[in-house]
Backbone as XML, in Angstrom:
<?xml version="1.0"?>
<chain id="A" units="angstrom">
  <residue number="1" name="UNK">
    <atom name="N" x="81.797" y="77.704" z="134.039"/>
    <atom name="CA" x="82.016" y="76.668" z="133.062"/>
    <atom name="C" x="80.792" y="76.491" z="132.175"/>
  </residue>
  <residue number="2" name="UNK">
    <atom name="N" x="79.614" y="76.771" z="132.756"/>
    <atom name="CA" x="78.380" y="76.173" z="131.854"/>
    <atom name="C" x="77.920" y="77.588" z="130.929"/>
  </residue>
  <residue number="3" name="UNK">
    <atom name="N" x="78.871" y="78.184" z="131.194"/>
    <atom name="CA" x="78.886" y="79.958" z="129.906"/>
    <atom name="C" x="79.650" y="79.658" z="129.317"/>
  </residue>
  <residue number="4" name="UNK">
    <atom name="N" x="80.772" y="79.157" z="129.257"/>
    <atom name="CA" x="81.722" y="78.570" z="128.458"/>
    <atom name="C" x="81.198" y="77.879" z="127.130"/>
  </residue>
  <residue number="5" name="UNK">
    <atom name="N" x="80.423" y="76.477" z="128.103"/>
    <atom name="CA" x="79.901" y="75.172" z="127.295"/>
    <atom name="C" x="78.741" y="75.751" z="126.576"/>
  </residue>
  <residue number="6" name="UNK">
    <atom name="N" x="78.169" y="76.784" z="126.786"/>
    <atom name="CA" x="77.194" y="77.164" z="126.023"/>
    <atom name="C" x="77.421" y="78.078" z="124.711"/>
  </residue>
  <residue number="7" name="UNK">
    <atom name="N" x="78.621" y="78.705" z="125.249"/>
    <atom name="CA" x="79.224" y="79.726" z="124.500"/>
    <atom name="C" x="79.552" y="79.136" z="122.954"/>
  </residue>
  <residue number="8" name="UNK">
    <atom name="N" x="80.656" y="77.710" z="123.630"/>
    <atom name="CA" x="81.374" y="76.854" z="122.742"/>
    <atom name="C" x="79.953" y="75.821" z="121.890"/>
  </residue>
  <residue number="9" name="UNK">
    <atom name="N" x="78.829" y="75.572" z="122.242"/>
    <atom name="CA" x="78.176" y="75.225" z="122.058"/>
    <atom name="C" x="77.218" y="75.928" z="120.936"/>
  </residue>
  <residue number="10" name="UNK">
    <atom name="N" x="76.809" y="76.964" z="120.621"/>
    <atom name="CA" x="76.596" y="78.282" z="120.211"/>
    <atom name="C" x="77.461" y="77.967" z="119.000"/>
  </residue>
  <residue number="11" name="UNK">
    <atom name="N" x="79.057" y="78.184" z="119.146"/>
    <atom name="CA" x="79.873" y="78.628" z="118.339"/>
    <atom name="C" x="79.232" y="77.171" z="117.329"/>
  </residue>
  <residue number="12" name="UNK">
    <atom name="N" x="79.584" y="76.396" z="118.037"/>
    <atom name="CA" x="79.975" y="75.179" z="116.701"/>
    <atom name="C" x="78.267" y="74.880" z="116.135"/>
  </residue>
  <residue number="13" name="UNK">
    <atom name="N" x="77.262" y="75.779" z="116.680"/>
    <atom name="CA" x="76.130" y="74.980" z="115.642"/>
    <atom name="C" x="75.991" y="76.358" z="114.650"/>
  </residue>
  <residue number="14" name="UNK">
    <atom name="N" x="76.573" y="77.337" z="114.553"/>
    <atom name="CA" x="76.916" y="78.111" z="113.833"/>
    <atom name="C" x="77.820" y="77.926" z="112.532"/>
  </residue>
  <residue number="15" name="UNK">
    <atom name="N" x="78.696" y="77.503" z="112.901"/>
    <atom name="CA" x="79.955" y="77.156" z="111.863"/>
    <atom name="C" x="81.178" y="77.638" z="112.148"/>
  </residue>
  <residue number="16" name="UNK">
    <atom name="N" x="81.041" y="78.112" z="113.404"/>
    <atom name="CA" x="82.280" y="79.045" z="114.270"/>
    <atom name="C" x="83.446" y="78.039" z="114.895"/>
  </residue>
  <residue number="17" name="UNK">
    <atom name="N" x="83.835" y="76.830" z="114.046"/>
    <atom name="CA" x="84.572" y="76.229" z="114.619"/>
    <atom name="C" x="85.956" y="76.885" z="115.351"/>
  </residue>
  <residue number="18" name="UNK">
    <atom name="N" x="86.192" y="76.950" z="114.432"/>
    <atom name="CA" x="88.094" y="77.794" z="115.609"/>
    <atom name="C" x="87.773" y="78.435" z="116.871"/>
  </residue>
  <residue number="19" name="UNK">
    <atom name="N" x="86.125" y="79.588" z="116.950"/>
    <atom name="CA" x="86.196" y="80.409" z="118.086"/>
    <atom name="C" x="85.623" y="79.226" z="119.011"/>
  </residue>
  <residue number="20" name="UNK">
    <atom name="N" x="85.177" y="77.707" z="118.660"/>
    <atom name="CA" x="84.609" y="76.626" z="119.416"/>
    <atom name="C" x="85.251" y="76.206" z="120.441"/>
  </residue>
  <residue number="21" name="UNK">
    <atom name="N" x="87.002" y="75.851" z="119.699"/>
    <atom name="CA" x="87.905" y="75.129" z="120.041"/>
    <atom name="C" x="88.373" y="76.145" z="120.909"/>
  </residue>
  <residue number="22" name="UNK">
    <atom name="N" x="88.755" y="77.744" z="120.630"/>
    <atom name="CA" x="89.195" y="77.937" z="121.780"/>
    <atom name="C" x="88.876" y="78.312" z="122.656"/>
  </residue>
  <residue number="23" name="UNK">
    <atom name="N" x="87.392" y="78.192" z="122.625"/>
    <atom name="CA" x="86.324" y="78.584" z="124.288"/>
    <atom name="C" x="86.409" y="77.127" z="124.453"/>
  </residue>
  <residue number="24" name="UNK">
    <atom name="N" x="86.311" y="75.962" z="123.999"/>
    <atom name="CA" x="86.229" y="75.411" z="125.115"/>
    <atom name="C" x="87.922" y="74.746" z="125.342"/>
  </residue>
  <residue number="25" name="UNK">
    <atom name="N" x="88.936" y="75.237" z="124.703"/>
    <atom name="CA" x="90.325" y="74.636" z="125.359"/>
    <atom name="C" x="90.083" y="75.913" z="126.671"/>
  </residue>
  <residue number="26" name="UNK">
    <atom name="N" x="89.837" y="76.652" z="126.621"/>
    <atom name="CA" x="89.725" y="77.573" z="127.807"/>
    <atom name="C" x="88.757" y="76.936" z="129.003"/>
  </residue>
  <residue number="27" name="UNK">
    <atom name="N" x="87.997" y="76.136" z="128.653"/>
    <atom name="CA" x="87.234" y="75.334" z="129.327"/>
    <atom name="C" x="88.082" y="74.129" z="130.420"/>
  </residue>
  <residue number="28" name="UNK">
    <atom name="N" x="88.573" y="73.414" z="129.568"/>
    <atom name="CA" x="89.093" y="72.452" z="129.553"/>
    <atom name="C" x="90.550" y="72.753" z="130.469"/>
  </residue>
  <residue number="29" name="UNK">
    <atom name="N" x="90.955" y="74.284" z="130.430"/>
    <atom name="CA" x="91.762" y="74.414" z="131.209"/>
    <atom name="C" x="91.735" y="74.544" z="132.481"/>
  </residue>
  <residue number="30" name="UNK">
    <atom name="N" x="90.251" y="74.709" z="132.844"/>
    <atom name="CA" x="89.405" y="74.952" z="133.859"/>
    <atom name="C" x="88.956" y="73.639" z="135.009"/>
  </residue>
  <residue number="31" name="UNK">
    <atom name="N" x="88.483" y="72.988" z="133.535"/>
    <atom name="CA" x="88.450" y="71.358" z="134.269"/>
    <atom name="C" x="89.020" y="70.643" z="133.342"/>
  </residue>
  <residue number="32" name="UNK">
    <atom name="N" x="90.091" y="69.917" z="133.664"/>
    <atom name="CA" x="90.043" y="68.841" z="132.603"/>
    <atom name="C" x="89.813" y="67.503" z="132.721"/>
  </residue>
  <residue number="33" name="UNK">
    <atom name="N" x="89.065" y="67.243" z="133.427"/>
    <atom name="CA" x="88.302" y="65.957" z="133.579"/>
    <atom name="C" x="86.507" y="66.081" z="133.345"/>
  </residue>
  <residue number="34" name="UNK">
    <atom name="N" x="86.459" y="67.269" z="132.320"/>
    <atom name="CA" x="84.953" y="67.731" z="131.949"/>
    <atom name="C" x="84.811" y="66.475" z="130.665"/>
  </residue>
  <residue number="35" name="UNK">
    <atom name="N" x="83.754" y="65.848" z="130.761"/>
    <atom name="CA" x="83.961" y="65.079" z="129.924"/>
    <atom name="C" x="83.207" y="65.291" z="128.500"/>
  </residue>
  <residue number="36" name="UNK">
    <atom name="N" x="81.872" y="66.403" z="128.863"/>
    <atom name="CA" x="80.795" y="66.932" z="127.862"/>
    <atom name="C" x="81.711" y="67.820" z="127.627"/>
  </residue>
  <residue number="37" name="UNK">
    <atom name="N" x="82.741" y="68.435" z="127.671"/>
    <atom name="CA" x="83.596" y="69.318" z="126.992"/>
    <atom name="C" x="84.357" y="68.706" z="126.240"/>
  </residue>
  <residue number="38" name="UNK">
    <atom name="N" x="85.415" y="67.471" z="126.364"/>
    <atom name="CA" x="85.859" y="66.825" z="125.558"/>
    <atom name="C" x="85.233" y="66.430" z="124.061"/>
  </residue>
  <residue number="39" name="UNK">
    <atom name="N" x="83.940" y="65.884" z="124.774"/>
    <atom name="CA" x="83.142" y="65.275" z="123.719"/>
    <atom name="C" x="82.706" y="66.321" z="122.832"/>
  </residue>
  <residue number="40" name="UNK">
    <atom name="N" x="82.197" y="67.402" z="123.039"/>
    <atom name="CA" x="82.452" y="68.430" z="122.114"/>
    <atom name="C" x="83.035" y="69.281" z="121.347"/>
  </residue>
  <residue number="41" name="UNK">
    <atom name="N" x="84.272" y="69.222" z="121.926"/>
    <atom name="CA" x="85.513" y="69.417" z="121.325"/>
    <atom name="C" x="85.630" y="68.102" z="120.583"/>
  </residue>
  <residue number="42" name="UNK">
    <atom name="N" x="85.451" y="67.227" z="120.761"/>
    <atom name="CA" x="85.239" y="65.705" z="119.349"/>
    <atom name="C" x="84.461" y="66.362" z="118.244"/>
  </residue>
  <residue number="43" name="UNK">
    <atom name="N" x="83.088" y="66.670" z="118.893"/>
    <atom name="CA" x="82.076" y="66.486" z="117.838"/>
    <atom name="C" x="82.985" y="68.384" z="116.818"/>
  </residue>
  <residue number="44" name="UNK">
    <atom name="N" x="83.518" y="69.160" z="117.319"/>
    <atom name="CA" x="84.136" y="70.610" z="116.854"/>
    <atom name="C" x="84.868" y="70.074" z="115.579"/>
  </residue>
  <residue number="45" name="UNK">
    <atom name="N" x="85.928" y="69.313" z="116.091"/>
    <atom name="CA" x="87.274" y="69.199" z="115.216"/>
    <atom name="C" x="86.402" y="68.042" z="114.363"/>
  </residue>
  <residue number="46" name="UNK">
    <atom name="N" x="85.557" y="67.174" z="114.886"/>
    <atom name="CA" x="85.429" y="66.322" z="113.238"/>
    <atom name="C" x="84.679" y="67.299" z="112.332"/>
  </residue>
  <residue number="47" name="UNK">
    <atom name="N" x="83.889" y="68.288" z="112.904"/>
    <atom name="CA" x="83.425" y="68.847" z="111.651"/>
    <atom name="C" x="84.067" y="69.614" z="111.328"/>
  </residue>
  <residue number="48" name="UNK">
    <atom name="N" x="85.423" y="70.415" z="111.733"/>
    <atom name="CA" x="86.556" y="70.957" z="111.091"/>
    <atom name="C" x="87.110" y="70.646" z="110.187"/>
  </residue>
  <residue number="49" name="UNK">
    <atom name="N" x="86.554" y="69.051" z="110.111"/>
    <atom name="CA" x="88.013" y="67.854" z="109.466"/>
    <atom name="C" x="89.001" y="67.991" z="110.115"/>
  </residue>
  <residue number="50" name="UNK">
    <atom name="N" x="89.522" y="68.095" z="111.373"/>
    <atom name="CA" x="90.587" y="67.310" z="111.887"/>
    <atom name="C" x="90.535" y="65.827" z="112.887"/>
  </residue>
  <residue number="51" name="UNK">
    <atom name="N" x="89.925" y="65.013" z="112.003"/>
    <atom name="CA" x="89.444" y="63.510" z="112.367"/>
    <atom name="C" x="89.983" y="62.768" z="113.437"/>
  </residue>
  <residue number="52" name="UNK">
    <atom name="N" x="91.771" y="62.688" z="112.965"/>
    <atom name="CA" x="92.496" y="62.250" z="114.270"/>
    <atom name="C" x="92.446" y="62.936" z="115.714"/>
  </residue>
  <residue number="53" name="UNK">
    <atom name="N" x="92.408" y="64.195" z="115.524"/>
    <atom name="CA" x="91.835" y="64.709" z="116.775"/>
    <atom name="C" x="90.805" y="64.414" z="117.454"/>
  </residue>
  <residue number="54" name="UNK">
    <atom name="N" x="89.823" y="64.733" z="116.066"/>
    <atom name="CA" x="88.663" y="64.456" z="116.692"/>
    <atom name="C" x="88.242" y="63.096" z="117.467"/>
  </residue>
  <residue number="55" name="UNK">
    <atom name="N" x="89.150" y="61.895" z="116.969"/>
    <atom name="CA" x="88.649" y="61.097" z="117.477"/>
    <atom name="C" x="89.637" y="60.685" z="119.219"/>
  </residue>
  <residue number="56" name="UNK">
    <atom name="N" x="90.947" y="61.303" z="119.316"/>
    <atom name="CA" x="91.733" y="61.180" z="120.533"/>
    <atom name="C" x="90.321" y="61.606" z="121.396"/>
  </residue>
  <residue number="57" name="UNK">
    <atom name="N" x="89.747" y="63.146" z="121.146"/>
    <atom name="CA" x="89.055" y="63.770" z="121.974"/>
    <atom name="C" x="87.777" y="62.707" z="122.492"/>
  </residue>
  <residue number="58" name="UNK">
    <atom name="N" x="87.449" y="62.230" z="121.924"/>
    <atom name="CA" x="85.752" y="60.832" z="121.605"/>
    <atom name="C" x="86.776" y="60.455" z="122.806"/>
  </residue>
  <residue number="59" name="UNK">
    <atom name="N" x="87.639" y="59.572" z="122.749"/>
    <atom name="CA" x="88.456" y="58.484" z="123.686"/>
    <atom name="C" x="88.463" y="59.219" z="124.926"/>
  </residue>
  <residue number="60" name="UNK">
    <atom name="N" x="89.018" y="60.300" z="125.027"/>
    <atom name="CA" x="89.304" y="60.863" z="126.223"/>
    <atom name="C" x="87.765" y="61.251" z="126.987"/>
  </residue>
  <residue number="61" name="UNK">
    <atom name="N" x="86.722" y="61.293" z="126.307"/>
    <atom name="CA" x="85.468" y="61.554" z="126.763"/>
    <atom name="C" x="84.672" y="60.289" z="127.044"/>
  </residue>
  <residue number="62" name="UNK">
    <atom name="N" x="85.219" y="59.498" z="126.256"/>
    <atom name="CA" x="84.254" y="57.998" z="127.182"/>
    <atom name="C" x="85.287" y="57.543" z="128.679"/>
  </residue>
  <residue number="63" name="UNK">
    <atom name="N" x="86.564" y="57.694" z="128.258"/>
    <atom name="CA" x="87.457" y="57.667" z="129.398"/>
    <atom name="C" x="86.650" y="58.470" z="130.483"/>
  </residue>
  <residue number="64" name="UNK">
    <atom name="N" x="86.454" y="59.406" z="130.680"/>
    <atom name="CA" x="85.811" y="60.161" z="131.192"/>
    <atom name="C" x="84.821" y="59.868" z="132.078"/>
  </residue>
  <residue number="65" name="UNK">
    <atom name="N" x="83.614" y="59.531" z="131.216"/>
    <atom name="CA" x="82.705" y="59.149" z="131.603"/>
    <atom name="C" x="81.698" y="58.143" z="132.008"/>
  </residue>
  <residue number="66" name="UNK">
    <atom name="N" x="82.954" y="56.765" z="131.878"/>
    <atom name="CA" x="82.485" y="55.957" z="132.332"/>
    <atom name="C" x="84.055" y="54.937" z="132.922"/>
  </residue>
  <residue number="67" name="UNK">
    <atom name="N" x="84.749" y="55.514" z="132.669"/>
    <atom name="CA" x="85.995" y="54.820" z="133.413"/>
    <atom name="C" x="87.402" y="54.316" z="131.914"/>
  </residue>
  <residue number="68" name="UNK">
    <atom name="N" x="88.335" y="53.685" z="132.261"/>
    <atom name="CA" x="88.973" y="53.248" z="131.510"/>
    <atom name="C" x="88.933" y="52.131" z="131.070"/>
  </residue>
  <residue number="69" name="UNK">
    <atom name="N" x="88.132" y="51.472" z="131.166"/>
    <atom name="CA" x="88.321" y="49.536" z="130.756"/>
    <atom name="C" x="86.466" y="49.603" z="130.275"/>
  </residue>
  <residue number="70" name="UNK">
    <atom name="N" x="85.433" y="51.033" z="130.577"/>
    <atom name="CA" x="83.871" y="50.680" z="130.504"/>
    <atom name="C" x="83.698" y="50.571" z="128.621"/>
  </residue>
  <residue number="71" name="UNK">
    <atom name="N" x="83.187" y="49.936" z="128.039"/>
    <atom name="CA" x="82.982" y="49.813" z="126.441"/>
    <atom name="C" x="81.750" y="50.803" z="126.481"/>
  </residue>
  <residue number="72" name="UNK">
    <atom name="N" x="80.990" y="51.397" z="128.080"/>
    <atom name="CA" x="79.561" y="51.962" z="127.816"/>
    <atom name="C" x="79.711" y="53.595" z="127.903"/>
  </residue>
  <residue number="73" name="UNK">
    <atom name="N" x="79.740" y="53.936" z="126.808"/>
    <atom name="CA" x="80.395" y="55.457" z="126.345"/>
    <atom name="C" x="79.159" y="56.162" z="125.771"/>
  </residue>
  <residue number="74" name="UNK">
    <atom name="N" x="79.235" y="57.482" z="126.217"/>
    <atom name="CA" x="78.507" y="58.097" z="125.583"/>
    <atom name="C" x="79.203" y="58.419" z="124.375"/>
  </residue>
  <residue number="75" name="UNK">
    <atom name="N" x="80.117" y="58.753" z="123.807"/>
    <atom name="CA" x="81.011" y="58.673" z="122.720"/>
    <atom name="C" x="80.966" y="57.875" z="121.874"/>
  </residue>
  <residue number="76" name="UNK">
    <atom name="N" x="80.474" y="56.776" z="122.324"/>
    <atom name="CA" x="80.408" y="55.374" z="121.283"/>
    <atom name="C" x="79.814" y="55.925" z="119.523"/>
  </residue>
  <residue number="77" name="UNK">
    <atom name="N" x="78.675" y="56.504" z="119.225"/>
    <atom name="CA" x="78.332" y="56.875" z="118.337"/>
    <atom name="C" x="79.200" y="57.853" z="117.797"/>
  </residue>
  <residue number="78" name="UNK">
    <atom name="N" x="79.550" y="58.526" z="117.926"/>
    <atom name="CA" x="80.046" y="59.853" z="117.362"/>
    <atom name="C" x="81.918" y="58.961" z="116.962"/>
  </residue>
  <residue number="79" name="UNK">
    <atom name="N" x="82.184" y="58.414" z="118.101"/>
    <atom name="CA" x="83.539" y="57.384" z="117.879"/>
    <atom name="C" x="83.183" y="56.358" z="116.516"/>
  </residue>
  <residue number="80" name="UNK">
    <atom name="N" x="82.016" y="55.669" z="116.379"/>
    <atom name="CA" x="81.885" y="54.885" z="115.434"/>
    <atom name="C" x="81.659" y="55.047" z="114.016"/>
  </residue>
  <residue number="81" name="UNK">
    <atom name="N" x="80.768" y="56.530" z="114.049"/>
    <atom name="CA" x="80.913" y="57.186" z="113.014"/>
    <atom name="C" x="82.212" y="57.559" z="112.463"/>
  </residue>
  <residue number="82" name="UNK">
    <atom name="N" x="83.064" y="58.033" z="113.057"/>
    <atom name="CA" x="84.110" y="58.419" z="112.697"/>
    <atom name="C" x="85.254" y="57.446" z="112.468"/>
  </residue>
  <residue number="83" name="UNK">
    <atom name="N" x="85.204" y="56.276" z="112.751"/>
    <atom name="CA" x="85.994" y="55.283" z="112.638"/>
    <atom name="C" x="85.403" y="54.958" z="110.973"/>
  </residue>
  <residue number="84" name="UNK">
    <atom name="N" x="83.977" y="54.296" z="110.817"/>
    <atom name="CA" x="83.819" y="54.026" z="109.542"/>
    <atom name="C" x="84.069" y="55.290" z="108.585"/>
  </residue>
  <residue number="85" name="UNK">
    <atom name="N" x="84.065" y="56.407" z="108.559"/>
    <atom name="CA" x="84.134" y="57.378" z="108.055"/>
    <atom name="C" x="86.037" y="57.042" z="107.843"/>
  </residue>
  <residue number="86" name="UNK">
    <atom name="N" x="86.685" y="57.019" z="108.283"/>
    <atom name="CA" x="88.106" y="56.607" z="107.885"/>
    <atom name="C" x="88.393" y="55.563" z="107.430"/>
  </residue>
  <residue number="87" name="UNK">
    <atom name="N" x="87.600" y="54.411" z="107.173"/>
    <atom name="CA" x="87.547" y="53.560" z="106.581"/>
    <atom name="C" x="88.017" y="52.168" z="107.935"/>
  </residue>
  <residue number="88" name="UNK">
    <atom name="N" x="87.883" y="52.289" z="109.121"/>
    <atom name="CA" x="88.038" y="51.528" z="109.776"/>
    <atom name="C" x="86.826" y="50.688" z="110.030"/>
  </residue>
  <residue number="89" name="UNK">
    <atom name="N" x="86.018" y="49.687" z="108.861"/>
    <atom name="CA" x="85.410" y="49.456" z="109.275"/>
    <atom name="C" x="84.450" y="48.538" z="110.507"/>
  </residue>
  <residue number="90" name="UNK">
    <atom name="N" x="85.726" y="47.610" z="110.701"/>
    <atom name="CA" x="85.720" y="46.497" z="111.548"/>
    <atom name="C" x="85.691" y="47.015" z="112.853"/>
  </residue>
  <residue number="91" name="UNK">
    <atom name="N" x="86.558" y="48.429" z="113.348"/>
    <atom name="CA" x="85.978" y="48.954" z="114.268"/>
    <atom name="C" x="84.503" y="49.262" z="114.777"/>
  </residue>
  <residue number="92" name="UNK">
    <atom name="N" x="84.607" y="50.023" z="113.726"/>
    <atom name="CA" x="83.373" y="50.820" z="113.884"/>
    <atom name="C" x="82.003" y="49.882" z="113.701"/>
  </residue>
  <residue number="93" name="UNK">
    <atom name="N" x="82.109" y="48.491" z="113.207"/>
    <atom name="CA" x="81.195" y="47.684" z="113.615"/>
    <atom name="C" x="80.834" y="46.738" z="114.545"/>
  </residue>
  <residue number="94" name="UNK">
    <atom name="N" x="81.928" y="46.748" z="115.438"/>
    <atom name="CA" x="82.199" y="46.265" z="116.703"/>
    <atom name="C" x="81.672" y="47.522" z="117.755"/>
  </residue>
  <residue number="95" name="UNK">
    <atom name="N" x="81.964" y="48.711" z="117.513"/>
    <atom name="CA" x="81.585" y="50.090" z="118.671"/>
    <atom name="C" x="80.459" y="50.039" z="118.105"/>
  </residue>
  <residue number="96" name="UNK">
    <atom name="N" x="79.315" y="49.823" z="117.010"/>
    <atom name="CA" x="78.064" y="49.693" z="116.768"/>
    <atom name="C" x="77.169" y="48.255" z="117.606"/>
  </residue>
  <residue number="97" name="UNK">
    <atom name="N" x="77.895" y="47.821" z="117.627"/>
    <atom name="CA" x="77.421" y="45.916" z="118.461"/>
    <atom name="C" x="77.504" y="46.276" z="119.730"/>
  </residue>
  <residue number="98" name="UNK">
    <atom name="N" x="78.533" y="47.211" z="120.370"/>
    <atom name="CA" x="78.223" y="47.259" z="121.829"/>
    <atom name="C" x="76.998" y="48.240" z="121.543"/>
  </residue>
  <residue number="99" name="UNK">
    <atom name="N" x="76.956" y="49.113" z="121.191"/>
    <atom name="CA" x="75.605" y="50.148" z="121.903"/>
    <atom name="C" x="74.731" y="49.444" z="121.203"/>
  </residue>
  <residue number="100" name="UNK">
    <atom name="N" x="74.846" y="48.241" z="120.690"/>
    <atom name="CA" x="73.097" y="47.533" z="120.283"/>
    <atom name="C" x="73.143" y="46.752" z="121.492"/>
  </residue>
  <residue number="101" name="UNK">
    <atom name="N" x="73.896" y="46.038" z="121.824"/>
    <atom name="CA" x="74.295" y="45.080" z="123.226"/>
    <atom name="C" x="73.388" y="45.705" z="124.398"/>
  </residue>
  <residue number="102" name="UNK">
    <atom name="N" x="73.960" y="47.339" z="124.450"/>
    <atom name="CA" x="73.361" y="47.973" z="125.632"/>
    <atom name="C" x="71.482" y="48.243" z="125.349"/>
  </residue>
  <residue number="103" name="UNK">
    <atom name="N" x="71.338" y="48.838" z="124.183"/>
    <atom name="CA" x="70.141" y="49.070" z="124.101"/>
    <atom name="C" x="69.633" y="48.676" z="122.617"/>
  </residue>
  <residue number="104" name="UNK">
    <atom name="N" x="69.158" y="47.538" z="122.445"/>
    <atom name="CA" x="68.857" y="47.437" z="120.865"/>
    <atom name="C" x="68.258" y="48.000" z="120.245"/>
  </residue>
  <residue number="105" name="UNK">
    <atom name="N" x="67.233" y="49.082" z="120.976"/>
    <atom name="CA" x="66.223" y="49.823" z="120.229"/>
    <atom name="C" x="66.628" y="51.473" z="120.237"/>
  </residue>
  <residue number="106" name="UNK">
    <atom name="N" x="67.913" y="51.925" z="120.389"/>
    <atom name="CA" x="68.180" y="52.952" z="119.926"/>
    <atom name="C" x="68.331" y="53.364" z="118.772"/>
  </residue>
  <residue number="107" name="UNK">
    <atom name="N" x="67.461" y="54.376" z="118.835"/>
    <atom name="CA" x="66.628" y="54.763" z="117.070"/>
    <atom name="C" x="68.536" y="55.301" z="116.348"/>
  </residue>
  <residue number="108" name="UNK">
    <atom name="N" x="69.359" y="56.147" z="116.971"/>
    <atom name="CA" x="70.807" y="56.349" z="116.438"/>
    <atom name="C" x="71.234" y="55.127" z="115.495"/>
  </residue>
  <residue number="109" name="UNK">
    <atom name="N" x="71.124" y="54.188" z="116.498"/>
    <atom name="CA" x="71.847" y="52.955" z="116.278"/>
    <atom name="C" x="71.496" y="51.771" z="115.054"/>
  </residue>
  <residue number="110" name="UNK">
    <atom name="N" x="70.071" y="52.062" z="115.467"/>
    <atom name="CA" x="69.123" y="51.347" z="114.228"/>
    <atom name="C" x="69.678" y="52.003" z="112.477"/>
  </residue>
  <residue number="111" name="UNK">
    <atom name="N" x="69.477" y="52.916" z="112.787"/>
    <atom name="CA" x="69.688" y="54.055" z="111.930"/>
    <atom name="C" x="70.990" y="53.918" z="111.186"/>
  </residue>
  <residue number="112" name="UNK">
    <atom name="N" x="72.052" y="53.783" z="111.972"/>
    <atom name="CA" x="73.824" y="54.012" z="111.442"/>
    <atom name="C" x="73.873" y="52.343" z="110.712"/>
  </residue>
  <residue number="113" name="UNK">
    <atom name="N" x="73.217" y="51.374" z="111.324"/>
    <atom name="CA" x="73.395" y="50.552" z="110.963"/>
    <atom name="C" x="72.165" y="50.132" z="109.730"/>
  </residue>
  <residue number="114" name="UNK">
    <atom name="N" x="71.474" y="50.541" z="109.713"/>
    <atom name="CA" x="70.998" y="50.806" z="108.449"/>
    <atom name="C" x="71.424" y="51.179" z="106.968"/>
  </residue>
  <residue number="115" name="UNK">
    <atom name="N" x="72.082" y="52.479" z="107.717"/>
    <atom name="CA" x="72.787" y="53.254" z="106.381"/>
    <atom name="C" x="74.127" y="51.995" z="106.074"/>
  </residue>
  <residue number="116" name="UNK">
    <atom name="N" x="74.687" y="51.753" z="107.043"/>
    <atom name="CA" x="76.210" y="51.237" z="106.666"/>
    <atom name="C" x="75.765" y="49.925" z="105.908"/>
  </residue>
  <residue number="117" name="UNK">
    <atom name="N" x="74.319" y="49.069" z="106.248"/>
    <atom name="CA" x="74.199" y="47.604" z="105.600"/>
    <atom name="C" x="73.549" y="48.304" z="103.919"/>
  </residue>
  <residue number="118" name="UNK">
    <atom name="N" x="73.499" y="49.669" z="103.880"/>
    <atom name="CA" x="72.616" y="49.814" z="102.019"/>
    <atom name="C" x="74.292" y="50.514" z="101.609"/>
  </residue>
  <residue number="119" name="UNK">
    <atom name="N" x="75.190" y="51.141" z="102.527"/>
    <atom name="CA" x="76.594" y="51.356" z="101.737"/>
    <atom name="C" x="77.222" y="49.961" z="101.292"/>
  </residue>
  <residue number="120" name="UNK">
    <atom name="N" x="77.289" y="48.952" z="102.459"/>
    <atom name="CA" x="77.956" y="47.856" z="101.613"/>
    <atom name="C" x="77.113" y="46.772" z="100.640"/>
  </residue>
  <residue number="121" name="UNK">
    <atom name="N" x="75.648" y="47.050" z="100.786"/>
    <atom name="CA" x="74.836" y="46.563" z="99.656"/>
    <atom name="C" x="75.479" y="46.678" z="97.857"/>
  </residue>
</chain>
């Protein structure tokens, strides 16, 4: 599995999306309760542009990795980005408030919320 994730890992900082998706659905067939596979298969398809995917995959990877009811996701960022990026913004500023909740001084977080308070400036 971790030749796989590296493989698929490889592919997508290349620009090799399609050969990404299907090393790691080959992954995923392997385990599918991998949750750093999900989540990369998120981070694959949003830069494909297939958004709605990309973002089922985010869900199924915080599911993952911290339970079904936990708000404390490693996904949270990459989910929030992609929510304001569709114009959901009320989401995506609520999934920005929990990971300040958890850690206020995450430089990501500082950062997204930076950019988003000089977009609606």
């Amino acid at each position: 599995m971790k030749a796989g994730m590296d493989s698929a890992m490889h592919q997508f900082l290349i620009g090799e999306y399609e050969r990404a998706q299907l090393t790691l659905h080959e992954v995923l067939e392997f385990a599918p309760s991998e949750a750093k596979a999900w989540h990369l298969l998120g981070r694959v398809l949003q830069a494909a542009g297939a958004h709605n995917d990309a973002l089922d995959c985010f869900r199924k990877a915080s599911r993952l990795y911290h339970g079904e009811d936990s708000s404390s996701t490693m996904a949270t960022v990459p989910l929030a980005k992609l929510l304001w990026n569709q114009g959901d913004r009320e989401a995506a500023r609520a999934m920005l408030g929990l990971i300040m909740l958890r850690k206020s001084d995450d430089p990501e977080a500082l950062e997204l919320r930076e950019a988003w308070e000089r977009q609606e400036a």
